[in-house]
NUTIVEX-952717 format. One line per 4 residues: number of its first residue (from 1); their letters; for each residue x, y, z of C-alpha. Coordinates in Angstrom, 3 decimals. Each point is the difference from the previous one (the first is absolute). Example, Ala and Ser with C-alpha at 12.3 -4.5 7.8 and 13.67 -1.06 7.14 Angstrom:
2
1 = AS = 12.300,-4.500,7.800  1.370,3.440,-0.660
END
This chain:
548
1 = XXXX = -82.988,20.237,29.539  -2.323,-2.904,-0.895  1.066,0.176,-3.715  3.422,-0.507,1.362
5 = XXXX = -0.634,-2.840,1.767  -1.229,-1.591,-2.628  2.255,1.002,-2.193  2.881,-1.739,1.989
9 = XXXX = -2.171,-3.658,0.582  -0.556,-0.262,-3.909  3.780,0.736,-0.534  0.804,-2.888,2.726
13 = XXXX = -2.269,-2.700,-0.862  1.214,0.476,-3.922  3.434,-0.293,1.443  -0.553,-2.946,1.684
17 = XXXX = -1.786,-1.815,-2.761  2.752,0.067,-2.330  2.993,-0.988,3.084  -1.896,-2.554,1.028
21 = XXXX = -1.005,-1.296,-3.916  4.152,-0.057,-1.312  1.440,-3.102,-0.783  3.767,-0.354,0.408
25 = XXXX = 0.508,-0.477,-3.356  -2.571,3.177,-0.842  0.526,3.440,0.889  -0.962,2.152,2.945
29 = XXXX = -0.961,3.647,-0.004  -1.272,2.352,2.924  -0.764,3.120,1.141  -0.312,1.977,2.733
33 = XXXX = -2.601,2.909,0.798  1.223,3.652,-0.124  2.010,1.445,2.529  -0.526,3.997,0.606
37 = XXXX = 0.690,2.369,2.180  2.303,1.843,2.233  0.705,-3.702,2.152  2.126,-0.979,-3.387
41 = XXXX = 2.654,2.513,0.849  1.164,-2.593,2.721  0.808,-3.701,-0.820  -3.226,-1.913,-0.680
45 = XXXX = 0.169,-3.530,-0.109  -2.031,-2.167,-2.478  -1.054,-3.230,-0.886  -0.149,-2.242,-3.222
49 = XXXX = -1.868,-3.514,1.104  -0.721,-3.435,-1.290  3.764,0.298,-1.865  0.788,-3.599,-1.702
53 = XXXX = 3.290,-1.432,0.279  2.231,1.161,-2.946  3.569,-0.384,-1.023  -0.249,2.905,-2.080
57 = XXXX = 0.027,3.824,0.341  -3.623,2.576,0.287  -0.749,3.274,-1.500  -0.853,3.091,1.739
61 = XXXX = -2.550,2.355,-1.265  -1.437,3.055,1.570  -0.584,3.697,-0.021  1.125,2.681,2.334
65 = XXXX = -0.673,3.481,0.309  1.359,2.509,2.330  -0.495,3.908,0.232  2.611,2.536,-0.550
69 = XXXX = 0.221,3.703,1.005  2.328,2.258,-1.261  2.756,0.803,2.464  -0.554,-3.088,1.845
73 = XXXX = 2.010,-3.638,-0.754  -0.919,-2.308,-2.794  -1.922,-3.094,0.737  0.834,-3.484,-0.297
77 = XXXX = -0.973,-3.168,0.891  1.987,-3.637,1.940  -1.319,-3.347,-0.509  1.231,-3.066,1.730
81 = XXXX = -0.644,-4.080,0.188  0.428,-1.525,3.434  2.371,-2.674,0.659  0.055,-0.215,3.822
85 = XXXX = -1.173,1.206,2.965  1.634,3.651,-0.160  1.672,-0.857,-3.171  -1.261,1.853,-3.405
89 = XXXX = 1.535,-0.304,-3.493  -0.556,2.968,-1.895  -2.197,-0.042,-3.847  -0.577,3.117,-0.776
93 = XXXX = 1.267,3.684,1.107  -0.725,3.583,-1.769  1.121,2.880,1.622  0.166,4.288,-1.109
97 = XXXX = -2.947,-0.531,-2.267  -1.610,3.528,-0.728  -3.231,-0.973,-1.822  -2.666,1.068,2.076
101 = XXXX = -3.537,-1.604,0.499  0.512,-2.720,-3.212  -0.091,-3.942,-0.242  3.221,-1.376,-0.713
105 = XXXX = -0.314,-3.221,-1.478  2.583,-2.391,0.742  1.020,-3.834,-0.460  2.586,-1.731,2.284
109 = XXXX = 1.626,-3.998,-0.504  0.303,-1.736,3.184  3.039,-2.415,-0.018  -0.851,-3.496,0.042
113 = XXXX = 2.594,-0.192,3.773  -1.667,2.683,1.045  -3.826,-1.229,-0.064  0.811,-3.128,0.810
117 = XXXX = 1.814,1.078,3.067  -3.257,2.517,0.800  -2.379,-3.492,-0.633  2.334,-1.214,2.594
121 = XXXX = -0.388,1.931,2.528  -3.772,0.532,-0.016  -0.571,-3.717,-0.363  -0.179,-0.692,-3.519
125 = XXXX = -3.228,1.667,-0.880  0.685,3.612,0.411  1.957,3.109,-0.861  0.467,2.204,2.665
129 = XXXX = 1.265,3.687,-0.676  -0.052,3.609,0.596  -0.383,2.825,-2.006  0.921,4.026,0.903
133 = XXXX = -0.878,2.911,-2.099  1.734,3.523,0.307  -2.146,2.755,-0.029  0.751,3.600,-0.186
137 = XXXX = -3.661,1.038,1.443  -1.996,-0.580,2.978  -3.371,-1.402,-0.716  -2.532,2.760,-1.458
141 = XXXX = 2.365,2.571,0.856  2.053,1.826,-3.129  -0.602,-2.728,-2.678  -2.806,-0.746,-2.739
145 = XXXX = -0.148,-3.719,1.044  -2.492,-0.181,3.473  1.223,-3.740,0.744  3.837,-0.234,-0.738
149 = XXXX = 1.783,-1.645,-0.200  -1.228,-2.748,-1.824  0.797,-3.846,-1.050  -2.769,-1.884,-2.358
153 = XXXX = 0.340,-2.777,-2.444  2.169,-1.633,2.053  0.645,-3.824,-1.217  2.395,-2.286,-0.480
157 = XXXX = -0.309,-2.879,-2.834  2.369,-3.059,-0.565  -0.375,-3.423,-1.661  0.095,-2.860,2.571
161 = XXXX = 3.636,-2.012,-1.297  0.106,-3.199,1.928  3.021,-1.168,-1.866  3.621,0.806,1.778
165 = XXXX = 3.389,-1.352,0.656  3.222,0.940,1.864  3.282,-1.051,-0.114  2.523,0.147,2.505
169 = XXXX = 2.962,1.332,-2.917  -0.672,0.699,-3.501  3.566,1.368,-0.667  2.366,-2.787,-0.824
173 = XXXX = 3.061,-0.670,-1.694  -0.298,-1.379,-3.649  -0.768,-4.098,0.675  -1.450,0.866,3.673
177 = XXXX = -3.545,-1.099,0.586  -2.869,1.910,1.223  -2.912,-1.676,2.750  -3.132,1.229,-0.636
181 = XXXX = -2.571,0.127,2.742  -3.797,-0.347,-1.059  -1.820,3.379,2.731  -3.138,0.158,-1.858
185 = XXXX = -3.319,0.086,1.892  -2.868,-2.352,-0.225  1.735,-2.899,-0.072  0.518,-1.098,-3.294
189 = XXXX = -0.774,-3.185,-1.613  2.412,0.460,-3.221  3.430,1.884,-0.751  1.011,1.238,-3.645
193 = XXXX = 3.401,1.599,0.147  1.941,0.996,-2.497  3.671,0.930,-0.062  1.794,1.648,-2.768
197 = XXXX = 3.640,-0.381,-0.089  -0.583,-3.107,2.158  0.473,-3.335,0.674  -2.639,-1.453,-0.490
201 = XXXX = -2.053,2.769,-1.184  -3.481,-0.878,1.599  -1.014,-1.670,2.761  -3.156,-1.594,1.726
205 = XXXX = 1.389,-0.641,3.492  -0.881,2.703,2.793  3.641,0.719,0.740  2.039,-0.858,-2.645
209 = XXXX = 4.024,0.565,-0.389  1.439,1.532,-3.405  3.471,0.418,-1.246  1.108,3.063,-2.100
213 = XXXX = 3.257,-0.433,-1.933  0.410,3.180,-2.037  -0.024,3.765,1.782  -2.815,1.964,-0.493
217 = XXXX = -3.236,1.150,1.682  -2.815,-2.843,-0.458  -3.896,0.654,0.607  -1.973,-2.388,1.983
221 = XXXX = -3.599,-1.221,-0.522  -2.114,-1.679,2.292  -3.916,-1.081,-0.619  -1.851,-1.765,2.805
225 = XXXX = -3.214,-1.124,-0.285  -2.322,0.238,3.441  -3.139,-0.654,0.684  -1.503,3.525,-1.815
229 = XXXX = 1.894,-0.697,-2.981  3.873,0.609,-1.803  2.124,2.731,1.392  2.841,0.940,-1.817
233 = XXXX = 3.423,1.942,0.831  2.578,1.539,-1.605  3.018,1.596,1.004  2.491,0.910,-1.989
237 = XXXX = 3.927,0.056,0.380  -0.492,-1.915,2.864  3.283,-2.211,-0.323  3.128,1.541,-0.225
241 = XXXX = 3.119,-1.957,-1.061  2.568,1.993,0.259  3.448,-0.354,-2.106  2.516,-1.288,0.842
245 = XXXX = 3.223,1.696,0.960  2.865,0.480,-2.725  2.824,-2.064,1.677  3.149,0.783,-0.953
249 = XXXX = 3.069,-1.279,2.265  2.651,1.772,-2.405  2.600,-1.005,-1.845  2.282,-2.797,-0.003
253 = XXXX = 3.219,0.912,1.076  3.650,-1.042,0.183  1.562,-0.237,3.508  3.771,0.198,0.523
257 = XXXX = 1.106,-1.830,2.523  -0.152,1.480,3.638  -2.246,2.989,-1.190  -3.422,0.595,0.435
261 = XXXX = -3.126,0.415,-1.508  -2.498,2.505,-0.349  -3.560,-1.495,-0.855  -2.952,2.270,-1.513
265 = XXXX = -3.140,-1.414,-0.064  -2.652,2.179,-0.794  -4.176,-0.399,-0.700  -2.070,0.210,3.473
269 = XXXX = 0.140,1.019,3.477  1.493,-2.857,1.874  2.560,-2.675,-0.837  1.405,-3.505,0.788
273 = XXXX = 3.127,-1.277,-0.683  0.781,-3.683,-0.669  2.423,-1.285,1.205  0.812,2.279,2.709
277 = XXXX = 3.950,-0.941,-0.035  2.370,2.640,-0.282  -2.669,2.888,-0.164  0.258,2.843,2.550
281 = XXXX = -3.921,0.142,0.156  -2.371,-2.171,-1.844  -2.983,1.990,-0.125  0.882,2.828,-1.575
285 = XXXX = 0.487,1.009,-3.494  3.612,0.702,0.181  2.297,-2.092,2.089  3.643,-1.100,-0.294
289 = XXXX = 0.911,-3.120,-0.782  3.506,-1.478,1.534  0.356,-3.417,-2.049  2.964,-2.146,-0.941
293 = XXXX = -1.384,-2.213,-2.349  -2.755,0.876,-2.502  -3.234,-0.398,1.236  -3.560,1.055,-1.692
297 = XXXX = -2.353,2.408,1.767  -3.940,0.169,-0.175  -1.711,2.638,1.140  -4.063,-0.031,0.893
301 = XXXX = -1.608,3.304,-0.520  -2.938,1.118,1.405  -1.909,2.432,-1.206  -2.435,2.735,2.105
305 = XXXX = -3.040,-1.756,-0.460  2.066,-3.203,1.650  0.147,-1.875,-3.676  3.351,-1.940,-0.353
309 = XXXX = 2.490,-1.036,-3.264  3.285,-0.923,-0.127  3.450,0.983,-1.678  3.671,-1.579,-0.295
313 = XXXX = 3.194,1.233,-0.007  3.609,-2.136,-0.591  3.104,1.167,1.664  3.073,-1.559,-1.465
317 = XXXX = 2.763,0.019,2.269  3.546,0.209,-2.005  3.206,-0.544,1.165  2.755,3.138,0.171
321 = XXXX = 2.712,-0.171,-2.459  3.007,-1.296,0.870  3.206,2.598,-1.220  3.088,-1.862,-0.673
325 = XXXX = 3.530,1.841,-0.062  2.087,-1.036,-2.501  3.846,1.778,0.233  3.553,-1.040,-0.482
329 = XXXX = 0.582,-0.317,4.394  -0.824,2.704,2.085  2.989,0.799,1.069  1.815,3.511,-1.668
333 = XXXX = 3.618,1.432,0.057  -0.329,3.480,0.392  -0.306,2.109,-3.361  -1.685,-2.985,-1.619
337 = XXXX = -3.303,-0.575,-1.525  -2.489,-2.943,0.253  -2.674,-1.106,-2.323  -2.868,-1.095,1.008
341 = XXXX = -3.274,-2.016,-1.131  -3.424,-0.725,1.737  -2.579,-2.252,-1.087  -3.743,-1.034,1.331
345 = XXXX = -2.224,3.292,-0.391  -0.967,2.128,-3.040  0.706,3.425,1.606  3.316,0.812,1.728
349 = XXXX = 0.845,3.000,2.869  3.244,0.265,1.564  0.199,1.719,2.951  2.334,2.225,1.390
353 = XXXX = 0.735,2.030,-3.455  3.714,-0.071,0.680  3.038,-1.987,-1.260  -2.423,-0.985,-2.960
357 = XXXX = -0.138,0.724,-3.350  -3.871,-0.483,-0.100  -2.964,0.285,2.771  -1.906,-2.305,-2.472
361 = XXXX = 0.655,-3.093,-1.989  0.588,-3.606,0.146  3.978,0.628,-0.782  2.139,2.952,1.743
365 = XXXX = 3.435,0.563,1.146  1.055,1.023,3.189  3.454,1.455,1.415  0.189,0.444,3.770
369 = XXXX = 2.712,2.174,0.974  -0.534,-2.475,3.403  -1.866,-2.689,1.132  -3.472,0.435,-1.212
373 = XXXX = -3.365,-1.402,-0.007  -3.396,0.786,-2.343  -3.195,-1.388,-0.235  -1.895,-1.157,-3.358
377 = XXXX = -3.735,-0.218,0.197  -1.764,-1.758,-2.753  -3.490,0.300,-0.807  -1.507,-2.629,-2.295
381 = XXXX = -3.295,0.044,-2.480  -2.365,-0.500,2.920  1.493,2.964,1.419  1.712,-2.414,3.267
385 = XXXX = 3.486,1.467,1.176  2.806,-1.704,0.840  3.456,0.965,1.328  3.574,-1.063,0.333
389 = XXXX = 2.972,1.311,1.553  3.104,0.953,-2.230  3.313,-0.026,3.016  3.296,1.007,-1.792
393 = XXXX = 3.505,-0.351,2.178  2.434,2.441,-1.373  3.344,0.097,0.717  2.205,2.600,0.017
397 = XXXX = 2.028,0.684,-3.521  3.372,-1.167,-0.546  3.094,1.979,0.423  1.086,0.667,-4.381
401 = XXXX = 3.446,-2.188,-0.055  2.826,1.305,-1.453  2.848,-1.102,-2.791  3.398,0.531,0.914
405 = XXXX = 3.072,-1.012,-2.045  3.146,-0.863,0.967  2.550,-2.698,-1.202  -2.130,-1.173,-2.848
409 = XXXX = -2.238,-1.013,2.307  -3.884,1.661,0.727  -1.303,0.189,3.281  -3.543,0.399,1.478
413 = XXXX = -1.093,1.827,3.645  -0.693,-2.499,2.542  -3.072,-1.795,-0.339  -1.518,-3.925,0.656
417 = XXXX = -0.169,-0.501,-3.694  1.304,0.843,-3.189  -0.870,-0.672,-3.860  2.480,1.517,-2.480
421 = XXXX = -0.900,1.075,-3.771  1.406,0.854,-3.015  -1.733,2.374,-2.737  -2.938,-0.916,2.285
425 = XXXX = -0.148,-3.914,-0.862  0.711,-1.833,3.563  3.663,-0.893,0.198  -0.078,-3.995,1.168
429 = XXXX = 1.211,-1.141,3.211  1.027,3.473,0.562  -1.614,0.299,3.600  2.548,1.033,2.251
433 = XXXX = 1.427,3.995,1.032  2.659,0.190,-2.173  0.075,-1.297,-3.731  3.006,0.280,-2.290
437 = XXXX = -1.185,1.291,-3.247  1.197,-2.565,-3.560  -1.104,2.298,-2.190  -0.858,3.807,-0.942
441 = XXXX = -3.409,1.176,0.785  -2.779,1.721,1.941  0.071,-1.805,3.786  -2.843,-0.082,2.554
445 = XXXX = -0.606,-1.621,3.281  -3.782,-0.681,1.665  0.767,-0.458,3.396  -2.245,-1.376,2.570
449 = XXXX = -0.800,0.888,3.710  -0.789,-2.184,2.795  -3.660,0.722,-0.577  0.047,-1.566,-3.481
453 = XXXX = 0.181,3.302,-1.925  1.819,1.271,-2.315  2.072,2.968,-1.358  1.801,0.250,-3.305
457 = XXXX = 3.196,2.411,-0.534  0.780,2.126,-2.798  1.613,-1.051,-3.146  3.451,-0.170,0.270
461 = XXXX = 2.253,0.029,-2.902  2.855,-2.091,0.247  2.401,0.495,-3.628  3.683,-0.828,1.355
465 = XXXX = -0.120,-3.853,-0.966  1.762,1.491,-3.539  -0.611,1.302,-3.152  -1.654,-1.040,-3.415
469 = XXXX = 3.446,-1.319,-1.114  0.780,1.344,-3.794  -2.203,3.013,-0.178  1.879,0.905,3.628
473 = XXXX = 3.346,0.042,-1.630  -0.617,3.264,-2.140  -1.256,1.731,3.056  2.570,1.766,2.330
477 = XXXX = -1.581,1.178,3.519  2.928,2.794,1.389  1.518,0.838,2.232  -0.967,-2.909,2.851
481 = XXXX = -0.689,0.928,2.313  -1.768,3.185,-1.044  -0.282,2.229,2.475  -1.260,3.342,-2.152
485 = XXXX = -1.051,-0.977,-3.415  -0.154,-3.616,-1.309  1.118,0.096,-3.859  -1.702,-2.314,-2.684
489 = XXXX = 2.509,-1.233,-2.888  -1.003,-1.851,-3.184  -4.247,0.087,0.149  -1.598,0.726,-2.365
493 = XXXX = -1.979,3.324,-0.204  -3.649,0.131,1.153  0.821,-2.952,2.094  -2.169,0.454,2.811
497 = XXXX = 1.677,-0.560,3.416  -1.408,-0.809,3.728  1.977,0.295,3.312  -1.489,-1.995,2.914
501 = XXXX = 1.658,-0.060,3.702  0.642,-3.002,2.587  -3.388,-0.390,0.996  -1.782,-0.145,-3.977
505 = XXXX = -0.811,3.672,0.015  0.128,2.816,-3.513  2.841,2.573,1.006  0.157,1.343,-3.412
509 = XXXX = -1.216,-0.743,-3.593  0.790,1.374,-3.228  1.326,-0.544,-3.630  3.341,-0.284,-1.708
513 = XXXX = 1.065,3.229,-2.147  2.778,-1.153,-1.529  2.824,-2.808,0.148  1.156,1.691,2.973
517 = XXXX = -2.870,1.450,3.023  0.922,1.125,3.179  -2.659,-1.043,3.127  0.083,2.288,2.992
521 = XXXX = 0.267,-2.577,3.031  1.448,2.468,2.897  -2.948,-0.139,1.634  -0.536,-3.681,-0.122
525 = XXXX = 0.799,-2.126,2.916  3.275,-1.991,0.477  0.025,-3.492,-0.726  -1.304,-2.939,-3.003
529 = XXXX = -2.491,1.561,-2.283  -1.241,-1.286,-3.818  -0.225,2.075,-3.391  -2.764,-1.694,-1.993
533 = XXXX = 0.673,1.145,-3.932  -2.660,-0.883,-2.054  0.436,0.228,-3.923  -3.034,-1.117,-2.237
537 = XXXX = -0.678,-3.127,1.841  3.074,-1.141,1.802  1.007,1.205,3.145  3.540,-0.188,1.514
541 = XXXX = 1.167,0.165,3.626  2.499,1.242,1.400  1.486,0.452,3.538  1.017,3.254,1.006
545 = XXXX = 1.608,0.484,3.450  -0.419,3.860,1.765  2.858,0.918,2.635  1.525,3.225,0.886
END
């Protein structure tokens, strides 16, 4: 028991003689007497003294042994550094460990947080803790070992840093600035900092501000030198400058008139609009624009890390084309067609499909069987539409007039106007019902109705103004009137011959057999007809009068 005792004194003044002898920039080692026995199975608290002020982290060493019996639980062992009054921070924990009776030798790093915040709480020259080993064996009863469990070479070693610094952020955006805020102990009487990546890159002032222009991750340096001599500090990637975001406020685009816009920025996690005219929402990444003239858009992006760039986007507002209608009136007699032209886009619809000879195309025709309306919708290069209305009047169609004959004179139906031809060549100041025909020929007559259009007849032959004087003479038409058969004297054979009624119509056609050639006419009609003979290239006429 005496050899004990003095055992433990030696171990504690040795202890104290090398707290009490660090210097803050030396290093400081202790440790503590063994701990044994069945009392380490609950928490047992412990005590490093005479602890310097640090900024940096300790070391741990120690070994444990614990006793294990077959069929019972493994042992283990919990270590823990005390930050407050019933707080703990745990260092160290082994558990299900089934070596019996043997040293374990172990080594465990202290964060630099962590001691300090122990130094804190005992004052600032201690290291308060507690310690629990798991063992599988009551003392002296089952196991090799009389005193387990057991905990010797306990000590914990660090070198005194009095150099340190904070900094309230260290994470900027590229061309932010860092503060840097001089915590080192002792009170220093010089400052050596050095920044790389910085502006400027070293420093002798105690808090010193630094700007960082490119991303990255920067170390920091810091020597101080105190009363016991330099201290020196390094920690690296201690500035972060993030990048910036990848801005992009789309493409520029080309409005038609009236329509919107859809905007797509894109590169971070929050945006701003500028201006905010027009847009449905300016702080998103999508909104609509509603503009009428064009107007450029910047966007600010902001990244997650709160880092900003910018982006701009040009919407062109252009106007809608303008479709012109280009037609002969839009007014139609019924039966008629009207051609049409439209001018002002690139691309041309038509709309209904009816009526039309084309659904497509800058030129159509239309023929409305009544009063009719379409729509043409052009689309020009910039893809803008445009539309006109196409209205067409139609009226109804004209009644066909009629020829008739009688007295040398040719008549038209009723109608309000009237335009006479001959051998289709317009017959001048022939414009009234009835015309009296001055020669032989082919007669027609346009007539027009009160709603301006117009009909034309049929041909009508009219062949009774005489014959073609000498060649007539040799010609004899009997008997007149024929009745049955009309006979043909003194034409010559293969003559070919042509019978045409009172209203300019074929009744019968044939050629000439011989000097004399009999034409059946009994089922003709009674009155005027015309025999057209026709011999190489000179035709005769002839009347030839049907009666019964």
């Amino acid at each position: 028991m005496r050899t004990s005792y003095l055992r433990s004194l030696l171990a504690f003044v040795f202890i104290s003689f090398i707290a009490l002898g660090a210097k803050a920039q030396g290093t400081y080692s202790s440790s503590l007497p063994t701990m044994q026995g069945y009392g380490l199975t609950s928490w047992t608290a412990f005590t490093f003294t005479a602890t310097p002020a640090t900024t940096g982290e300790a070391v741990l060493s120690f070994q444990w042994l614990g006793c294990y019996q077959s069929g019972f639980s493994g042992t283990g062992i919990a270590m823990e550094l005390r930050t407050g009054a019933s707080t703990y921070v745990p260092v160290h924990t082994e558990t299900g460990v089934l070596v019996s009776c043997s040293f374990q030798t172990r080594t465990v790093t202290i964060s630099a947080s962590t001691l300090a915040a122990a130094m804190a709480y005992a004052g600032g020259n201690s290291v308060q803790g507690r310690v629990r080993i798991t063992d599988a064996c009551a003392a002296g009863v089952g196991c090799s070992f009389y005193n387990d469990p057991v905990l010797q070479n306990f000590t914990m070693n660090y070198t005194v840093v009095s150099a340190n610094f904070t900094s309230p952020d260290a994470t900027i955006c590229p061309g932010g600035v860092v503060q840097f805020t001089d915590a080192s102990l002792n009170v220093p009487s010089a400052y050596a900092w050095s920044f790389p990546g910085g502006t400027p890159d070293t420093s002798n002032l105690a808090n010193p501000v630094v700007q960082y222009s490119a991303p990255g991750t920067y170390p920091v340096t810091l020597e101080v030198t105190t009363a016991d001599g330099p201290s020196t500090i390094t920690r690296p990637a201690f500035v972060t400058v993030y990048n910036l975001p990848n801005a992009f406020a789309g493409i520029d685009q080309t409005v038609c008139a009236g329509a919107n816009a859809q905007l797509q920025a894109s590169g971070g996690t929050s945006y701003q609009w500028i201006p905010t005219t027009g847009l449905s929402n300016a702080t998103i990444s999508n909104p609509v624009a509603t503009i009428s003239n064009s107007t450029a858009y910047t966007v600010i992006v902001t990244s997650a890390q709160g880092c900003e760039a910018s982006d701009a986007v040009l919407l062109t507002v252009t106007p809608l084309p303008q479709i012109a209608i280009q037609s002969a009136g839009t007014a139609l007699c019924g039966n008629d067609t009207l051609d049409v032209t439209v001018s002002g886009a690139s691309l041309y619809t038509w709309s209904p499909n009816l009526f039309i000879s084309s659904n497509t195309g800058a030129s159509v025709q239309v023929w409305p069987p009544a009063t009719f309306s379409w729509t043409v919708t052009g689309t020009d290069l910039n893809g803008c539409i445009g539309s006109n209305t196409l209205d067409v009047t139609v009226s109804p169609a004209p009644t066909t007039p009629l020829i008739t004959w009688a007295d040398m004179v040719l008549s038209s139906s009723a109608a309000e106007g009237y335009q006479w031809y001959m051998d289709g060549t317009p017959i001048p100041d022939a414009t009234e019902q009835e015309h009296t025909p001055l020669e032989n020929g082919t007669y027609t007559v346009v007539t027009t109705d009160a709603n301006g259009c117009s009909a034309s007849s049929a041909p009508y032959f009219f062949g009774s103004t005489g014959i073609n004087g000498n060649d007539a003479t040799q010609i004899t038409l009997v008997p007149q009137p024929a009745s049955d058969r009309l006979q043909v004297r003194g034409a010559d054979a293969g003559t070919h011959y042509r019978l045409i009624d009172a209203q300019g119509r074929l009744v019968a056609e044939g050629s000439i057999n011989g000097n004399t050639h009999d034409i059946a006419v009994q089922h003709l009609a009674v009155g005027m007809h015309t025999l057209l003979l026709t011999h190489k290239d000179h035709t005769t006429r002839l009347p030839v009068l049907i009666g019964r």
